[in-house]
N, C-alpha and C positions, 0 to 999 in steps of 0.2 A: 415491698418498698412503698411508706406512704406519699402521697399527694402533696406539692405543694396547696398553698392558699392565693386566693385570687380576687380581686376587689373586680366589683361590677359596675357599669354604669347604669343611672337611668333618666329617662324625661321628666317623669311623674314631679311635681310640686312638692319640695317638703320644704322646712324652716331655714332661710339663707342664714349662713354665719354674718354676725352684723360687729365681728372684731374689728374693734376701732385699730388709727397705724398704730398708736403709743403701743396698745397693747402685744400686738404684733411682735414689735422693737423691743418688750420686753421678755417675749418669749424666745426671740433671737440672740439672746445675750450669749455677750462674745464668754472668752476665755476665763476662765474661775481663778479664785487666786492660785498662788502656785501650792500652797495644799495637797492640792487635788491632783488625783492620778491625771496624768492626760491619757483619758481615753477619746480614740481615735478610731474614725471609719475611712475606710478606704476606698476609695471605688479605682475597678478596672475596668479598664472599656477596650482594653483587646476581642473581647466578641462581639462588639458594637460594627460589625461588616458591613453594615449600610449609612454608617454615620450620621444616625439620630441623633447623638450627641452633639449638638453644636457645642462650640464652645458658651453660646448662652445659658446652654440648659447642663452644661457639666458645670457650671458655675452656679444656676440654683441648685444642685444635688450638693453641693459642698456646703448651702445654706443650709439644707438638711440636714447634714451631717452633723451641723454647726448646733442646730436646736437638740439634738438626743446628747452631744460632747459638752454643752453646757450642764446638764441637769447628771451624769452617767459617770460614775467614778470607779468601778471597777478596776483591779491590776492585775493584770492577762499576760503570764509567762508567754515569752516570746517561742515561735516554732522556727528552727535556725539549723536545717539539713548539713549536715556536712558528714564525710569520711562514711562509716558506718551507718548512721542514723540517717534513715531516708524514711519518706512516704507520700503515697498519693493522694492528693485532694480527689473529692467526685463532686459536681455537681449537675444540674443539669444544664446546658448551654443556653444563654439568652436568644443567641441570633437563631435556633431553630428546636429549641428544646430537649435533644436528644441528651443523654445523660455523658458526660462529658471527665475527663481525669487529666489531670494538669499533677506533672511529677516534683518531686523537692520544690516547690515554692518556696519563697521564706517568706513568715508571719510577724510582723515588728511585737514586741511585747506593748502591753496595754492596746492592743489591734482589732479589728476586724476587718477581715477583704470581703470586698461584695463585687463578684465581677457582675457588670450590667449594660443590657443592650435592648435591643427591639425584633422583631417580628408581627407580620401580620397575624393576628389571631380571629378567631369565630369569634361570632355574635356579641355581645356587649361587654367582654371582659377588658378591662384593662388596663390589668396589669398580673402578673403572677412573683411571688418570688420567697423563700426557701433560706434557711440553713442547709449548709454541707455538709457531706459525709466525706469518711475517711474508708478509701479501699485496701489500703494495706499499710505498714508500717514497721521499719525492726530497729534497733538501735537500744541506746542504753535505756534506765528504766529513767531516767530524769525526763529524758527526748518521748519515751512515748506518754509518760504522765505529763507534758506540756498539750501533746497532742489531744489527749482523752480529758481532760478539765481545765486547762488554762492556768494549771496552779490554785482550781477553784475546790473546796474540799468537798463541797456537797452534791456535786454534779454525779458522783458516782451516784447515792441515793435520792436523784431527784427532787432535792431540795434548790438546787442553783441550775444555771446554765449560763454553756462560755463555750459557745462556739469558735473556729477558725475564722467565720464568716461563711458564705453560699451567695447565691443569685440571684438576680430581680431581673425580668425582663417586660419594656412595655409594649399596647400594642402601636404599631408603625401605623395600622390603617384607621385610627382613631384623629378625631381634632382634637387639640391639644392645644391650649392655652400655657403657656410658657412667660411666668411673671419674670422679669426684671429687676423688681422693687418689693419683696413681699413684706415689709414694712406696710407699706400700702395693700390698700384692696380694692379695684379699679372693677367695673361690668367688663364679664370676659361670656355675655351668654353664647347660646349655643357651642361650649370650647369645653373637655374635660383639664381641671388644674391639675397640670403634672406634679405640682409641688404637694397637692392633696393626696396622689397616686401613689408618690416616691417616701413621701412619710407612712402609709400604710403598708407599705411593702419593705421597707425596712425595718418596721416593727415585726413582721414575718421573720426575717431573716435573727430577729436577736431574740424570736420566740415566743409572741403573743400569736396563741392559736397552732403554734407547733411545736413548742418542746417537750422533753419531757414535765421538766417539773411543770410544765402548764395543765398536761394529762393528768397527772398528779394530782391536779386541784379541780378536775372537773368532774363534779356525782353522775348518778347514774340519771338524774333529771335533765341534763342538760344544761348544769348552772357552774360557774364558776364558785368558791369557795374559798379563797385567797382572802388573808386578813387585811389584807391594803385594799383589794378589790370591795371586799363586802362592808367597810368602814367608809367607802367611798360612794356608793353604791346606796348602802343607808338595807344591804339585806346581799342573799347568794345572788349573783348577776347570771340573767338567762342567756345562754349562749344558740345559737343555731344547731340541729339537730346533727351537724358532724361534728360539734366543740372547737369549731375550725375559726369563729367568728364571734364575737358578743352577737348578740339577737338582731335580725333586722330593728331600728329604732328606736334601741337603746340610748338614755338620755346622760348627760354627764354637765358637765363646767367647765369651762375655759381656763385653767390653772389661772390665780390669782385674780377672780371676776369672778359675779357670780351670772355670767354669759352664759345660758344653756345653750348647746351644740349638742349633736348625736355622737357617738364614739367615734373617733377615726379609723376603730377596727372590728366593726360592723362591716357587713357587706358591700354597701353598697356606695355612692356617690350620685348627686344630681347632677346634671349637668349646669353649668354655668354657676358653682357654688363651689366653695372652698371649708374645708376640715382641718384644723390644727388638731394634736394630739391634746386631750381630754384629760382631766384627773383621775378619770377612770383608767385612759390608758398608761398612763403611767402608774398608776398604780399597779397594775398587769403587768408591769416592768418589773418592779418590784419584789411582786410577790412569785415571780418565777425565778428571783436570784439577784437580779441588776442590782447596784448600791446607785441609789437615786434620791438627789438631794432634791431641798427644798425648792420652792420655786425663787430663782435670782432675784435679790434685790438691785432695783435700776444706778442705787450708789456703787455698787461692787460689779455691776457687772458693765460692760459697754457694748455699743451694738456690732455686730460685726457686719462686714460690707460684703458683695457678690466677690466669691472667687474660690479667690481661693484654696494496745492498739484495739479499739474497738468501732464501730460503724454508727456513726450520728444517727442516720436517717434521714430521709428527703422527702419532702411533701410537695406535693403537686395535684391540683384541684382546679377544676373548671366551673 
């Protein structure tokens, strides 16, 4: 069973994000026209048993949600147990990491669930979190190809990915800066931005640095290879020597700026400095399967407010 992926923090100095609000407000755009699939993330917080979650910070994790369902159009066959057709979710648990199986769930189509929670963890991680696996499965052959692709044709051959969903856990013993407003960007030093934690660990979860087709695209250099990645990029993108990561500081853009920031799905984070997802990363979205639109225009889009049978695999890494 592989490792999830895990962002780290650190002190060391690097280049603060100097994202102005406007631009912020228009990475946050609200709802796409009707078009567009509504794809939709879920979070559960039944394994949140220490109640990290306020209800402030389960309301920025919906603005999170809100920035990957603005740009994310994907149409993910529903997973919908009944009679016959049954299976078990795996994943690993937030509240204590042990690997975890939750039976018949139901999966809304166009979905993903992320159940998410807290623990203390070691040394400067903070955060880990994973696509889910499937431990078992029987029913008709419609119910188990919902489960194994999503309705998605190239997942068998690693050309796509469409998970159920999986789990993010952060850590509890960590300081945590917790915006309210991330339109804005206000001095949070000495705090790690949970909103910079929660964007990188959902990207785990939809498969940058864990999927297959992400393996797929990675040589035996340690570079990425994806056509959206390497047009982005400007050449193969170097990844960390587990391919679990783009490269400690690797450089990208701010979708629609040309704002240099590091990737948001590099390693690491400074402390008291904030990560939006990059053109790099999203490209990474892309080029593992995601249908990923342009970046919203601010006439079409509006800002949204706080609120709000075969076996995947599961990654988990310290």
């Amino acid at each position: 069973m592989k490792p999830k992926s895990c962002l780290r923090g650190v002190a060391t100095a690097t280049t603060a994000t100097t994202t102005t609000a406007a631009l912020v407000a228009l990475i946050l755009g609200g709802a796409a026209t009707p078009s567009r699939a509504a794809f939709t993330i879920e979070f559960d917080y039944s394994y949140d048993v220490g109640g990290f979650f306020t209800p402030t910070r389960q309301a920025l994790m919906n603005t999170v949600a809100s920035v990957l369902q603005a740009r994310i159009s994907d149409t993910l066959s529903a997973i919908s147990p009944s009679g016959g057709d049954t299976w078990s979710a795996q994943f690993y648990s937030p509240a204590d990491g042990t690997l975890t199986t939750v039976n018949n769930t139901t999966i809304a189509a166009d979905t993903v669930k992320i159940y998410v929670g807290a623990r203390a963890m070691a040394g400067a991680t903070l955060g880990v979190g994973g696509y889910g696996g499937v431990s078992a499965a029987s029913g008709s052959g419609g119910f188990i190809s919902a489960i194994n692709d999503r309705g998605q044709a190239g997942v068998a051959g690693n050309t796509d990915f469409a998970p159920w969903g999986g789990s993010i856990s952060f850590n509890s013993s960590a300081t945590w800066y917790t915006d309210t407003d991330p339109t804005t960007l206000e001095n949070f030093a000495g705090q790690n931005d949970l909103y910079s934690v929660a964007l990188h660990e959902v990207g785990h979860v939809l498969g940058i640095g864990t999927a297959p087709s992400w393996t797929a695209l990675a040589n035996g250099s340690h570079q990425l290879t994806g056509a959206a990645s390497v047009a982005a990029y400007g050449g193969n993108v170097p990844l960390e020597t587990d391919n679990g990561h783009f490269q400690e500081g690797t450089m990208s853009t701010v979708p629609g700026t040309a704002t240099a920031q590091e990737a948001a799905l590099d390693p690491t984070l400074t402390v008291g400095t904030r990560k939006e997802l990059t053109d790099l990363d999203w490209a990474a979205l892309q080029d593992i399967g995601w249908q990923v639109s342009a970046v919203p225009e601010p006439s079409t889009y509006a800002l949204l407010g706080l609120g709000g049978v075969a076996f995947l695999g599961l990654r988990r890494r310290k």
